[in-house]
PyMOL Python script that loads the backbone (N, CA, C, O; Angstrom):
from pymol import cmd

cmd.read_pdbstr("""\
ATOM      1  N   UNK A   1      19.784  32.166 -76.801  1.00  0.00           N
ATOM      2  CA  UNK A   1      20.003  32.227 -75.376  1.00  0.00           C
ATOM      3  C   UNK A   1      19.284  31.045 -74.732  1.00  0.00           C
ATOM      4  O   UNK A   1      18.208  30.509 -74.995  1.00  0.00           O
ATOM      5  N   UNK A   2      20.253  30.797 -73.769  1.00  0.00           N
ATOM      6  CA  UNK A   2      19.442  29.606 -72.888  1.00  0.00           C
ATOM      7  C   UNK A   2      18.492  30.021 -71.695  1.00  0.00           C
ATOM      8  O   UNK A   2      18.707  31.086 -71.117  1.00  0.00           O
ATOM      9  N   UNK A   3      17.718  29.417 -71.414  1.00  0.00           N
ATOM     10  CA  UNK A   3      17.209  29.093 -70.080  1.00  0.00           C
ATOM     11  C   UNK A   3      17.055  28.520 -68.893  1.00  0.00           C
ATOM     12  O   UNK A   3      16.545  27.400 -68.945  1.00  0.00           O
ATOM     13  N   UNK A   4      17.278  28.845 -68.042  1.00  0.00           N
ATOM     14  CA  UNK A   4      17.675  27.256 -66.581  1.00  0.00           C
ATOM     15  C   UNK A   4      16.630  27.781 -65.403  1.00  0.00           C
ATOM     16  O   UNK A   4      16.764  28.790 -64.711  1.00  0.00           O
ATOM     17  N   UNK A   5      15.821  27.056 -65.379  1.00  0.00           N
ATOM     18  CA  UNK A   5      15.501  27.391 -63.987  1.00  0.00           C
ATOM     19  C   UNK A   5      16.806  27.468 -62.835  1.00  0.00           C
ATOM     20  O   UNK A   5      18.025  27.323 -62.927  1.00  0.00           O
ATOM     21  N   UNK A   6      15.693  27.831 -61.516  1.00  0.00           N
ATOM     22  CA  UNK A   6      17.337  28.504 -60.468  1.00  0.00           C
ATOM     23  C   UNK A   6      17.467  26.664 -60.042  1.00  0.00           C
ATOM     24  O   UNK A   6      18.421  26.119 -60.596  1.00  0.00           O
ATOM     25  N   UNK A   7      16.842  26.006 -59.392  1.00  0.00           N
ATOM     26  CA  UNK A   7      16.816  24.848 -59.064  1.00  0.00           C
ATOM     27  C   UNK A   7      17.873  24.087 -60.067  1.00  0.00           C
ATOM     28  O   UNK A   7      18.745  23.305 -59.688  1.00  0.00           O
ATOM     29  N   UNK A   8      17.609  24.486 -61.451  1.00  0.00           N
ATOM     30  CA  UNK A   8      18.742  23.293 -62.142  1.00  0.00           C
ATOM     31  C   UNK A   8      20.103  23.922 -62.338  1.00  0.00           C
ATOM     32  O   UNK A   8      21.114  23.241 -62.507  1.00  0.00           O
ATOM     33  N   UNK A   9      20.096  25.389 -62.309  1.00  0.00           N
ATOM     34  CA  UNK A   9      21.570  26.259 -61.813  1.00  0.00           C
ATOM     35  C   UNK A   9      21.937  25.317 -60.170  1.00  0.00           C
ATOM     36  O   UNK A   9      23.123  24.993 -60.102  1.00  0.00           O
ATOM     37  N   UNK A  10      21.120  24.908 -59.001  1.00  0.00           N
ATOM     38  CA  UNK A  10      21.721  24.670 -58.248  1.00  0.00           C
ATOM     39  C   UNK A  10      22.143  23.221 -58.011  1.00  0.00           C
ATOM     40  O   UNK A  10      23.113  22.992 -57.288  1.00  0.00           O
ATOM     41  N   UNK A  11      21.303  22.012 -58.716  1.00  0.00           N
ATOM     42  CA  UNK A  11      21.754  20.878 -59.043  1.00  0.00           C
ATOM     43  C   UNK A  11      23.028  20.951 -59.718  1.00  0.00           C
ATOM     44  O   UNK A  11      24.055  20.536 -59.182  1.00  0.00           O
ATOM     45  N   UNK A  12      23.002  21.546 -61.061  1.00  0.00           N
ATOM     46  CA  UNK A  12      24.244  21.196 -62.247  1.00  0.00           C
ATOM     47  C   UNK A  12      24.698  22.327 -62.501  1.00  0.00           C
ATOM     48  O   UNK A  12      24.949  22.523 -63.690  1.00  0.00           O
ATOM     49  N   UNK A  13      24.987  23.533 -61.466  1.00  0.00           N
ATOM     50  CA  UNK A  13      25.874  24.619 -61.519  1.00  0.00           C
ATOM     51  C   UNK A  13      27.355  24.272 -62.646  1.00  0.00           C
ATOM     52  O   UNK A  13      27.749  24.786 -63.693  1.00  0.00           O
ATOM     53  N   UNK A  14      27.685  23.518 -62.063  1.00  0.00           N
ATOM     54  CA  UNK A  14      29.156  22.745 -62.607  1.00  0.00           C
ATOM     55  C   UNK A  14      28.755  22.808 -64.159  1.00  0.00           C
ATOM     56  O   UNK A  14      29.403  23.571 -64.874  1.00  0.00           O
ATOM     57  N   UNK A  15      27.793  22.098 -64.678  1.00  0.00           N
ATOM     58  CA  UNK A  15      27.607  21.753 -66.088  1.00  0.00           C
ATOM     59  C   UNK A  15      27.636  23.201 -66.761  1.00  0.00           C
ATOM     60  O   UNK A  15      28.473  23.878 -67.358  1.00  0.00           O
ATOM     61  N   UNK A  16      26.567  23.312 -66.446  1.00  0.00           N
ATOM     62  CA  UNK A  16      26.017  24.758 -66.789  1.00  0.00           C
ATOM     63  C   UNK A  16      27.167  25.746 -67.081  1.00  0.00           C
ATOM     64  O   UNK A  16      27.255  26.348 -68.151  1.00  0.00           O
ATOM     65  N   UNK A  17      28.110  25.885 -65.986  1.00  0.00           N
ATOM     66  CA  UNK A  17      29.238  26.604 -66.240  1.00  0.00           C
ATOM     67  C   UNK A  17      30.342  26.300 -67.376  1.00  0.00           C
ATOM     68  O   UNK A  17      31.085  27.097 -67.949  1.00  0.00           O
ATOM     69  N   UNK A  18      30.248  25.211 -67.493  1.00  0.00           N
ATOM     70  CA  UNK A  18      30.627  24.408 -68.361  1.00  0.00           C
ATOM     71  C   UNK A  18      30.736  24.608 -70.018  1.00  0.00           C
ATOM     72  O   UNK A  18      31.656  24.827 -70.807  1.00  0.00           O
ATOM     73  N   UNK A  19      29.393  24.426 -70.103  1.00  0.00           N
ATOM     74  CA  UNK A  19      28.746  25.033 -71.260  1.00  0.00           C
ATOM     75  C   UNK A  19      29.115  26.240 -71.229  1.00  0.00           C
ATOM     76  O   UNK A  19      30.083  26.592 -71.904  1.00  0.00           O
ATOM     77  N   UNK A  20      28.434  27.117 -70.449  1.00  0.00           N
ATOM     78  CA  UNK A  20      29.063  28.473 -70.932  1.00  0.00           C
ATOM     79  C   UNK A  20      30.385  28.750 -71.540  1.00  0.00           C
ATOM     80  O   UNK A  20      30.485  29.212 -72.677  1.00  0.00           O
ATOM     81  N   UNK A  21      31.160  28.536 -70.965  1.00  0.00           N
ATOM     82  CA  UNK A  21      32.732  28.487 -71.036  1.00  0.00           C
ATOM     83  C   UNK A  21      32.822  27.858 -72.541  1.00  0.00           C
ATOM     84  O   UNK A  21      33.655  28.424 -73.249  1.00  0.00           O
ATOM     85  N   UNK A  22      32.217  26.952 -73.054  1.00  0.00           N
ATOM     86  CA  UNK A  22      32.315  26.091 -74.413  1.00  0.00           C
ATOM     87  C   UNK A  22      31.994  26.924 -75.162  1.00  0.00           C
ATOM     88  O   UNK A  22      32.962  27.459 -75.702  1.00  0.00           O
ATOM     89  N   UNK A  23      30.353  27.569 -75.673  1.00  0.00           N
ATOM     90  CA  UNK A  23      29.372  27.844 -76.166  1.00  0.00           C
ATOM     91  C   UNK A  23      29.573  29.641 -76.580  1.00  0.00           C
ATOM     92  O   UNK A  23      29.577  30.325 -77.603  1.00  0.00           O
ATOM     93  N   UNK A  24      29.741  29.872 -74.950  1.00  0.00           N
ATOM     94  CA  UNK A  24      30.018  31.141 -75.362  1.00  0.00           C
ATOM     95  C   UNK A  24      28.354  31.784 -74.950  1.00  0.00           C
ATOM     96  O   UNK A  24      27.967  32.951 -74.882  1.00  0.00           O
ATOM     97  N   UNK A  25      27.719  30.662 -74.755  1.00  0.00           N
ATOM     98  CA  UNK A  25      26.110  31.025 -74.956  1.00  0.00           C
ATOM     99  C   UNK A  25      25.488  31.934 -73.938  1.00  0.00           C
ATOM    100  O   UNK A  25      25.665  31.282 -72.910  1.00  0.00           O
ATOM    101  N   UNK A  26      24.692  33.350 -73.481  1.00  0.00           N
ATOM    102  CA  UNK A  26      24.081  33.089 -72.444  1.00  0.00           C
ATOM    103  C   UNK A  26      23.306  32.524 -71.570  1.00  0.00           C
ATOM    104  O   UNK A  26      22.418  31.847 -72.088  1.00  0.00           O
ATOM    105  N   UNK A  27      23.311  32.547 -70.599  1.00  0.00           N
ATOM    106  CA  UNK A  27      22.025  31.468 -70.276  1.00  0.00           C
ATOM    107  C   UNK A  27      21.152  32.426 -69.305  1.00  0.00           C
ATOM    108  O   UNK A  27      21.561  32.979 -68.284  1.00  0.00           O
ATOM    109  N   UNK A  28      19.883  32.489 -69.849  1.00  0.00           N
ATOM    110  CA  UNK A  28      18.747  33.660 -68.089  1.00  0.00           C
ATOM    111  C   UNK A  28      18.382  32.664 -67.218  1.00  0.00           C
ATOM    112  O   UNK A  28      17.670  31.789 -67.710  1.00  0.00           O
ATOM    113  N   UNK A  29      18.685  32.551 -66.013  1.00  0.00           N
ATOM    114  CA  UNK A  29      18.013  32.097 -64.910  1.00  0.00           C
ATOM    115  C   UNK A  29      16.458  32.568 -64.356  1.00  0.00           C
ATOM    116  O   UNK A  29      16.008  33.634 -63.935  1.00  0.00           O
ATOM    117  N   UNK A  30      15.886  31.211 -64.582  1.00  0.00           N
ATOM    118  CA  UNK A  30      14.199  32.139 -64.043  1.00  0.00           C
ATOM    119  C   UNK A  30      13.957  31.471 -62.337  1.00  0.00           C
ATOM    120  O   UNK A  30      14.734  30.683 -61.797  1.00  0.00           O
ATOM    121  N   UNK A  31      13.080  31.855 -61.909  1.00  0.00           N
ATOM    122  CA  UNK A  31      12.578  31.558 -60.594  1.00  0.00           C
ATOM    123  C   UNK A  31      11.494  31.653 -60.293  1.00  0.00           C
ATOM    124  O   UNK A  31      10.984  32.772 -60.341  1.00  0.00           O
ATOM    125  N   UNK A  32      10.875  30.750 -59.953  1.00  0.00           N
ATOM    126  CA  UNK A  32       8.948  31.322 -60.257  1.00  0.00           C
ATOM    127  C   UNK A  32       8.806  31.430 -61.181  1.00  0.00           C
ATOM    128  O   UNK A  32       7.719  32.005 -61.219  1.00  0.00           O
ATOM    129  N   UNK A  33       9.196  31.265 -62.364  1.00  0.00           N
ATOM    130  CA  UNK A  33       8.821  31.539 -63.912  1.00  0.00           C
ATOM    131  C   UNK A  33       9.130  32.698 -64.522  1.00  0.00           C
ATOM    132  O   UNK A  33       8.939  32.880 -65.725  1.00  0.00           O
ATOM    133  N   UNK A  34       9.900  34.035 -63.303  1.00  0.00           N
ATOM    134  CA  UNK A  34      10.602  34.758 -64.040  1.00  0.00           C
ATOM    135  C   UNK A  34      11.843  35.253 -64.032  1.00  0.00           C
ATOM    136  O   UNK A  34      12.505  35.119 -63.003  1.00  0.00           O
ATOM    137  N   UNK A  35      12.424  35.946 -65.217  1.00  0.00           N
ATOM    138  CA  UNK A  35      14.022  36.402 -65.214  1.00  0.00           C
ATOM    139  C   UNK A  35      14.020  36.659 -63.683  1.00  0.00           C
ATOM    140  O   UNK A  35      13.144  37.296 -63.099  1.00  0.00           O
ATOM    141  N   UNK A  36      15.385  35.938 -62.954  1.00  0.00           N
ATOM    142  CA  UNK A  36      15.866  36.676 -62.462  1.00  0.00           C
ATOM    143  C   UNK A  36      17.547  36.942 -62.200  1.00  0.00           C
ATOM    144  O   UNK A  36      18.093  37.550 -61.280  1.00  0.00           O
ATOM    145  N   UNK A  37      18.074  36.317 -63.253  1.00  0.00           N
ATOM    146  CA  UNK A  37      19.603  36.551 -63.589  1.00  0.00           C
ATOM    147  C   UNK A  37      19.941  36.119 -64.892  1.00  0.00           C
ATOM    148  O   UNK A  37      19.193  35.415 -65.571  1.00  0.00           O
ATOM    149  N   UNK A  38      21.419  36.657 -65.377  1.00  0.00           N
ATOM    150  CA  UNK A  38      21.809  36.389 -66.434  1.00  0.00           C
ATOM    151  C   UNK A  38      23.305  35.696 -66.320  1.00  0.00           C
ATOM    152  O   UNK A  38      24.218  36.328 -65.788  1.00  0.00           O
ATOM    153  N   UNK A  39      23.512  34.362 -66.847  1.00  0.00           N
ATOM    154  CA  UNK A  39      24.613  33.968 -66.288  1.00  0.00           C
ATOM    155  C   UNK A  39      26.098  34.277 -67.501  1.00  0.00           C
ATOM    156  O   UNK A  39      26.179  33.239 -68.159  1.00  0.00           O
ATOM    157  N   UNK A  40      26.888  34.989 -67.839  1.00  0.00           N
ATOM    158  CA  UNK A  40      27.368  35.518 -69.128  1.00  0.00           C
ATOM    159  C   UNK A  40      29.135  34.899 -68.831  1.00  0.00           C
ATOM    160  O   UNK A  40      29.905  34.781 -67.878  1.00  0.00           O
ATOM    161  N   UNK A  41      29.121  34.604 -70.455  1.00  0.00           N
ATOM    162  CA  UNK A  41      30.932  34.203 -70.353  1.00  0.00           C
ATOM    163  C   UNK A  41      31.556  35.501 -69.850  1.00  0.00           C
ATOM    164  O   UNK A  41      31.177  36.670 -69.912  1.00  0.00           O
ATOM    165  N   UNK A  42      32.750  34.852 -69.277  1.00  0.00           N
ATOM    166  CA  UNK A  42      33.409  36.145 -68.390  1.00  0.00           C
ATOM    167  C   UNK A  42      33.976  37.092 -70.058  1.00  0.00           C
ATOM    168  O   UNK A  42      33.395  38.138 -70.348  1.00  0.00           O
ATOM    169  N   UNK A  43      34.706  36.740 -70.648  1.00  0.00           N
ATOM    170  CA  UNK A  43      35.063  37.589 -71.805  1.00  0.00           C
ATOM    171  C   UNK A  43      34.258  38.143 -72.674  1.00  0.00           C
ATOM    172  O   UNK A  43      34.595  38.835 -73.635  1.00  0.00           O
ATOM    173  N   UNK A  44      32.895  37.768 -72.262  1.00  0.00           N
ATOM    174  CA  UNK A  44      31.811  38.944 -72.759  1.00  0.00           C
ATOM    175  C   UNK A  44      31.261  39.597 -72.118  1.00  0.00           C
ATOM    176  O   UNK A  44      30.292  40.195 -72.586  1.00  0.00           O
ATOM    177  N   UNK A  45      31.666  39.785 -70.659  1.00  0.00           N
ATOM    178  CA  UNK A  45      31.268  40.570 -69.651  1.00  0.00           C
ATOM    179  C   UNK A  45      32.068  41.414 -69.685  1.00  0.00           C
ATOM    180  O   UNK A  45      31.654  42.543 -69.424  1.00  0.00           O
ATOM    181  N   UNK A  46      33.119  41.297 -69.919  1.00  0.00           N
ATOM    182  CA  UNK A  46      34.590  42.535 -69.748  1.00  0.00           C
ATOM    183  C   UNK A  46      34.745  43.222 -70.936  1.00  0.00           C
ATOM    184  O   UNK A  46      35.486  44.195 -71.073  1.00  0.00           O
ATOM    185  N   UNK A  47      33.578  42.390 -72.395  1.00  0.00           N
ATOM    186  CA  UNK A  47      33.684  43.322 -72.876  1.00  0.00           C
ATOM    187  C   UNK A  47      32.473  44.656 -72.795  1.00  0.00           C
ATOM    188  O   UNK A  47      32.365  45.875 -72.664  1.00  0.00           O
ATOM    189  N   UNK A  48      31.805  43.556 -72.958  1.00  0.00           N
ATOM    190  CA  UNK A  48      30.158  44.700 -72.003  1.00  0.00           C
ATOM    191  C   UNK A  48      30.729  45.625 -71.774  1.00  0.00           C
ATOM    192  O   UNK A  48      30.862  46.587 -72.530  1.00  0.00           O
ATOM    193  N   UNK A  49      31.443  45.428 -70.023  1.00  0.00           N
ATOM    194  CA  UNK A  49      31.913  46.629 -69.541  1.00  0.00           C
ATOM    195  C   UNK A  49      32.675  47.629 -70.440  1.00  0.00           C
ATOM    196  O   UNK A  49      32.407  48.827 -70.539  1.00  0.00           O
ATOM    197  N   UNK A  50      33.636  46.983 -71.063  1.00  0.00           N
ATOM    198  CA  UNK A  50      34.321  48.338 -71.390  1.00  0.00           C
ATOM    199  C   UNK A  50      33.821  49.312 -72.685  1.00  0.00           C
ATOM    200  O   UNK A  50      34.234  50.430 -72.997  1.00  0.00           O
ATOM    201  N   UNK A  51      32.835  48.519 -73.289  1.00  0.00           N
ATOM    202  CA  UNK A  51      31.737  49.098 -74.060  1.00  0.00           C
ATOM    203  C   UNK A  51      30.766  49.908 -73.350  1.00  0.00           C
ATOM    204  O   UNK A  51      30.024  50.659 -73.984  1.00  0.00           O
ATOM    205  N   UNK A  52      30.706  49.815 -72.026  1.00  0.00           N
ATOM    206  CA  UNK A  52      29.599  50.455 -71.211  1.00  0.00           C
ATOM    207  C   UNK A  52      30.297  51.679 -70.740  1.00  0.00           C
ATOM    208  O   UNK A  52      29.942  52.842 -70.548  1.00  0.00           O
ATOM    209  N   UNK A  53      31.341  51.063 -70.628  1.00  0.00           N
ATOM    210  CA  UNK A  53      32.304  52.929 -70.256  1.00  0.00           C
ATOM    211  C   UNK A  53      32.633  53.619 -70.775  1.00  0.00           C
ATOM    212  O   UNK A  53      32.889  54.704 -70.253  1.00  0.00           O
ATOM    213  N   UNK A  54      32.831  53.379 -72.195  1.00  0.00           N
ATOM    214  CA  UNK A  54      33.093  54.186 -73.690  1.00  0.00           C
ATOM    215  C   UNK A  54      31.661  54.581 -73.913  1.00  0.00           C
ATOM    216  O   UNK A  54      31.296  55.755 -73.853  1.00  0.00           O
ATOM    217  N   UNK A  55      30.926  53.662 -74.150  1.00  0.00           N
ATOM    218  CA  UNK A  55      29.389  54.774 -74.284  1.00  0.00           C
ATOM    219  C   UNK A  55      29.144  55.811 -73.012  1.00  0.00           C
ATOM    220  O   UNK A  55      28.744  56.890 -73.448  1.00  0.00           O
ATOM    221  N   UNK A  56      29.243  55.804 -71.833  1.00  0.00           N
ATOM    222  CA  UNK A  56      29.325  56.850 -70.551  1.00  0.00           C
ATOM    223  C   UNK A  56      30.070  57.591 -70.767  1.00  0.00           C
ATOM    224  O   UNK A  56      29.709  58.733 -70.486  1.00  0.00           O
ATOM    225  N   UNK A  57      31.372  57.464 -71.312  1.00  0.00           N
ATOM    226  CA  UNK A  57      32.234  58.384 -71.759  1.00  0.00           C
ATOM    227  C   UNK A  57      31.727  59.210 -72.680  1.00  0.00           C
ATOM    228  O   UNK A  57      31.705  60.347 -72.209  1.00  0.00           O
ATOM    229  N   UNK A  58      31.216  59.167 -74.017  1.00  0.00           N
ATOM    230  CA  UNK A  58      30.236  59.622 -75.046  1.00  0.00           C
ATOM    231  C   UNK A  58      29.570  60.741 -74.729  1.00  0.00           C
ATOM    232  O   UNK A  58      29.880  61.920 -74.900  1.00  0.00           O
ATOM    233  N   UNK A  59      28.275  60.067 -74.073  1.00  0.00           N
ATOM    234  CA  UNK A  59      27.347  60.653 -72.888  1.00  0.00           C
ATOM    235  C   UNK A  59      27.687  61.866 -72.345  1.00  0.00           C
ATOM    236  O   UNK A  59      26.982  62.844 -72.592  1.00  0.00           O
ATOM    237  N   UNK A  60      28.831  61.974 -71.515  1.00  0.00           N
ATOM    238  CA  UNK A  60      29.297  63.056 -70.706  1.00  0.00           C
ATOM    239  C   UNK A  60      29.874  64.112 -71.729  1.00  0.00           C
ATOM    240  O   UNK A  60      29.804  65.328 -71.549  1.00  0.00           O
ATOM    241  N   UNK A  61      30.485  63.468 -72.886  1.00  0.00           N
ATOM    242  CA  UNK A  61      31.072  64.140 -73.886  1.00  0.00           C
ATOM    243  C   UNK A  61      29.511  65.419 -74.436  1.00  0.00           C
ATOM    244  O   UNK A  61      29.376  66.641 -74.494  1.00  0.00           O
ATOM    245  N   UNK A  62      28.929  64.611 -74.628  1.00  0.00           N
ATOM    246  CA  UNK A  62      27.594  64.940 -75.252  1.00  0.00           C
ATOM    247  C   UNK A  62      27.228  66.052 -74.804  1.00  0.00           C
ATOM    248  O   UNK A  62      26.969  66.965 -75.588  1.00  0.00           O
ATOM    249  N   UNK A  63      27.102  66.256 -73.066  1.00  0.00           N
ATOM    250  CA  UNK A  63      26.552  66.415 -72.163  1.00  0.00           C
ATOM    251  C   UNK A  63      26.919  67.604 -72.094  1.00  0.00           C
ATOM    252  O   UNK A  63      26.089  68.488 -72.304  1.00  0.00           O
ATOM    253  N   UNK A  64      28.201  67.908 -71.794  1.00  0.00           N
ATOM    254  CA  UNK A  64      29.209  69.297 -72.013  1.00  0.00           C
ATOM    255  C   UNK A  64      29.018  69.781 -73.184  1.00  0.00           C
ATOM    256  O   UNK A  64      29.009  71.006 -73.065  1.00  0.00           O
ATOM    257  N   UNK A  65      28.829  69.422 -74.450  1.00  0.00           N
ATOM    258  CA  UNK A  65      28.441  69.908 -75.387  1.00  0.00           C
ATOM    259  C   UNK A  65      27.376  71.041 -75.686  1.00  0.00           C
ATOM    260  O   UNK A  65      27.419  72.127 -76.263  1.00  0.00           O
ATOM    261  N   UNK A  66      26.176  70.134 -74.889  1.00  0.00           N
ATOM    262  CA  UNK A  66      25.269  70.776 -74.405  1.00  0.00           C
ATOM    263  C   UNK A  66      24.825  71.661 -73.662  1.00  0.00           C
ATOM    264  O   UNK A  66      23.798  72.330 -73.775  1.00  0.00           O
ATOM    265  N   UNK A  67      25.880  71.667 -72.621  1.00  0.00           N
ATOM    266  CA  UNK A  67      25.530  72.601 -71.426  1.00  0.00           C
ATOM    267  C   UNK A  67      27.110  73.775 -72.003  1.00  0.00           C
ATOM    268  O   UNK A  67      27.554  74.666 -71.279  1.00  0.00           O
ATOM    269  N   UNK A  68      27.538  73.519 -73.066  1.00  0.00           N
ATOM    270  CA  UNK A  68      28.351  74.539 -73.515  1.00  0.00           C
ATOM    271  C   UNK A  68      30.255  74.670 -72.088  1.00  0.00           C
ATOM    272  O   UNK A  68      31.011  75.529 -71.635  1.00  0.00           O
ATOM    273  N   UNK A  69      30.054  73.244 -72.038  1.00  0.00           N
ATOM    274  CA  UNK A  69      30.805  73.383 -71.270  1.00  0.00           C
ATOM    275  C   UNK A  69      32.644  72.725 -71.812  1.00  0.00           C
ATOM    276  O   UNK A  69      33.413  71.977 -71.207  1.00  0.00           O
ATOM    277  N   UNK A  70      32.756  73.292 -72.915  1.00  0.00           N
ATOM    278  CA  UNK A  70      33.464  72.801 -74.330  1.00  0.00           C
ATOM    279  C   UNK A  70      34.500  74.503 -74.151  1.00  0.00           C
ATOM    280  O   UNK A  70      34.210  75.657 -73.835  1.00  0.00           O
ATOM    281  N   UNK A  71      35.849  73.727 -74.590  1.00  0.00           N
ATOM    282  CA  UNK A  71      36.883  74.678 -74.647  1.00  0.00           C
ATOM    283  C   UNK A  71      37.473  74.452 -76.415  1.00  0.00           C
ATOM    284  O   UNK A  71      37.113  73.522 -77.137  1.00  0.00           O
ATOM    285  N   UNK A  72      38.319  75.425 -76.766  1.00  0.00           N
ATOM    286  CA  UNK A  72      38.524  75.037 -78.345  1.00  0.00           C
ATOM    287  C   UNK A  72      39.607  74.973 -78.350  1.00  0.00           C
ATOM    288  O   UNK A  72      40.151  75.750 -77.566  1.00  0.00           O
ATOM    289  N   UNK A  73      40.358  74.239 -79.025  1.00  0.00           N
ATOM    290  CA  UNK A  73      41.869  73.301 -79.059  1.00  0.00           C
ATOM    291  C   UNK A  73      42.732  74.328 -78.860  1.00  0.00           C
ATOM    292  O   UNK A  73      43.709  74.091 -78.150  1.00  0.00           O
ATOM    293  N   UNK A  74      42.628  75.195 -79.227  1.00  0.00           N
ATOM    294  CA  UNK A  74      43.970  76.111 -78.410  1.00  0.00           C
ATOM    295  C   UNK A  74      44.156  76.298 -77.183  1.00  0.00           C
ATOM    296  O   UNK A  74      45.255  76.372 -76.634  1.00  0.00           O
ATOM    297  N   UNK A  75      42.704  76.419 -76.485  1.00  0.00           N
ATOM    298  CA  UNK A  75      42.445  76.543 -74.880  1.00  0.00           C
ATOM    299  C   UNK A  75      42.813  75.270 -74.418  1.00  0.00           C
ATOM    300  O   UNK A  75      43.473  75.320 -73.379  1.00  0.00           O
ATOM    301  N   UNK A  76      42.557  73.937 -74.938  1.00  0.00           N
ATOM    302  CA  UNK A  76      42.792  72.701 -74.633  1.00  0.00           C
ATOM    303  C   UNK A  76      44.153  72.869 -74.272  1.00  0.00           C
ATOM    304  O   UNK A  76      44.510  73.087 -73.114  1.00  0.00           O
ATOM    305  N   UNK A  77      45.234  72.731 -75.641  1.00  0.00           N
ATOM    306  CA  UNK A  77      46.699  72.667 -75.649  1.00  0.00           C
ATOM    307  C   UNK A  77      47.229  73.488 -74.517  1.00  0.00           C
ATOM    308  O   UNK A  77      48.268  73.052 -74.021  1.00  0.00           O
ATOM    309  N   UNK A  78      46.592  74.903 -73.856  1.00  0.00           N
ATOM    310  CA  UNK A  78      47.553  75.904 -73.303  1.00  0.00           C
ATOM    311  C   UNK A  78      47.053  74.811 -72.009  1.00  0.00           C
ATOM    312  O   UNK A  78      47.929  74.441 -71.226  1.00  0.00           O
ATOM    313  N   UNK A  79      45.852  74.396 -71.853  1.00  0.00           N
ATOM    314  CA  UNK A  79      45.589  73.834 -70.381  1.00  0.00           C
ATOM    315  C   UNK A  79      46.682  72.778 -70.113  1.00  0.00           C
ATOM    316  O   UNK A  79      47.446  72.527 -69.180  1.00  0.00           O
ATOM    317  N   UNK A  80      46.474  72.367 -71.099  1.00  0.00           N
ATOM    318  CA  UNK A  80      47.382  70.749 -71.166  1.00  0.00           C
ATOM    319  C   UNK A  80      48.994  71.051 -70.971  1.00  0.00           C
ATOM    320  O   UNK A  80      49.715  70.224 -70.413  1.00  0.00           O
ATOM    321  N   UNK A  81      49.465  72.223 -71.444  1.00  0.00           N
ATOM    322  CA  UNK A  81      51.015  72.536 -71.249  1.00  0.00           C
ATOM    323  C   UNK A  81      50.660  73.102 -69.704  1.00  0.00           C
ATOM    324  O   UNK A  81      50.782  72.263 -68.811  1.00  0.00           O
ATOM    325  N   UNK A  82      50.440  73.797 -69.502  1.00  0.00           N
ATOM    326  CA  UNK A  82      50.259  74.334 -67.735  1.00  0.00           C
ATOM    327  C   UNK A  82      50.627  73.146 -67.021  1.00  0.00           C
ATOM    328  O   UNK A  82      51.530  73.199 -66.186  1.00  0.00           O
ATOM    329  N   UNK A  83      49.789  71.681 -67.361  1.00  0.00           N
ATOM    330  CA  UNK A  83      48.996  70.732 -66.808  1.00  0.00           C
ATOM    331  C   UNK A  83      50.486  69.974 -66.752  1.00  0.00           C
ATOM    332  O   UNK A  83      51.032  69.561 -65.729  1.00  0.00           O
ATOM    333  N   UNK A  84      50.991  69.901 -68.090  1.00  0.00           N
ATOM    334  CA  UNK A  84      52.482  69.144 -68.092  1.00  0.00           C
ATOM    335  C   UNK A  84      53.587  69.850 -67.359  1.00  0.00           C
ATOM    336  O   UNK A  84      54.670  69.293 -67.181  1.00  0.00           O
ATOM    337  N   UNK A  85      53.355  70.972 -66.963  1.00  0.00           N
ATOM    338  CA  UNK A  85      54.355  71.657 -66.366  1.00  0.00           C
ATOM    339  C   UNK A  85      54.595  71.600 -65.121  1.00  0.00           C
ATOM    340  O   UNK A  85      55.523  72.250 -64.640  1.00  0.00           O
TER     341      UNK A  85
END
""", "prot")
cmd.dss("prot")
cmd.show_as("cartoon", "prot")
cmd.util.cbc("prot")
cmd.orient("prot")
């Protein structure tokens, strides 16, 4: 991973973006000497996300599990025909 201060993000924004787009690389932006952004190729941001919503998805799965809030595939199917009807 790279590093840029914010000052050389605002000189050579252009470059910087640049690179990314090439590299693929991240780069952290510091300020005062610390993190305060992460600048990420867009096609590894979209995948982030949709990795971030499949694990939340999980989660909630989990969650109902737990709190016993789980139906069993026959109850599923009759909901689901009602549901198609």
């Amino acid at each position: 991973m790279k590093t840029e201060l914010v000052t050389t993000l605002k000189r050579k924004a252009t470059d910087i973006l640049n690179t990314l787009s090439e590299d693929h690389e991240t780069v952290l932006i510091t300020q005062h000497g610390k993190p305060a952004a992460y600048l990420v190729d867009v096609n590894l941001y979209e995948v982030m996300e949709s990795k971030m919503a499949l694990l939340e998805g999980i989660a909630r799965g989990e969650k109902a599990i737990i709190e016993e809030r789980t139906v069993s595939h026959e109850e599923a199917q009759n909901k689901m025909l009602r549901w198609l009807k």
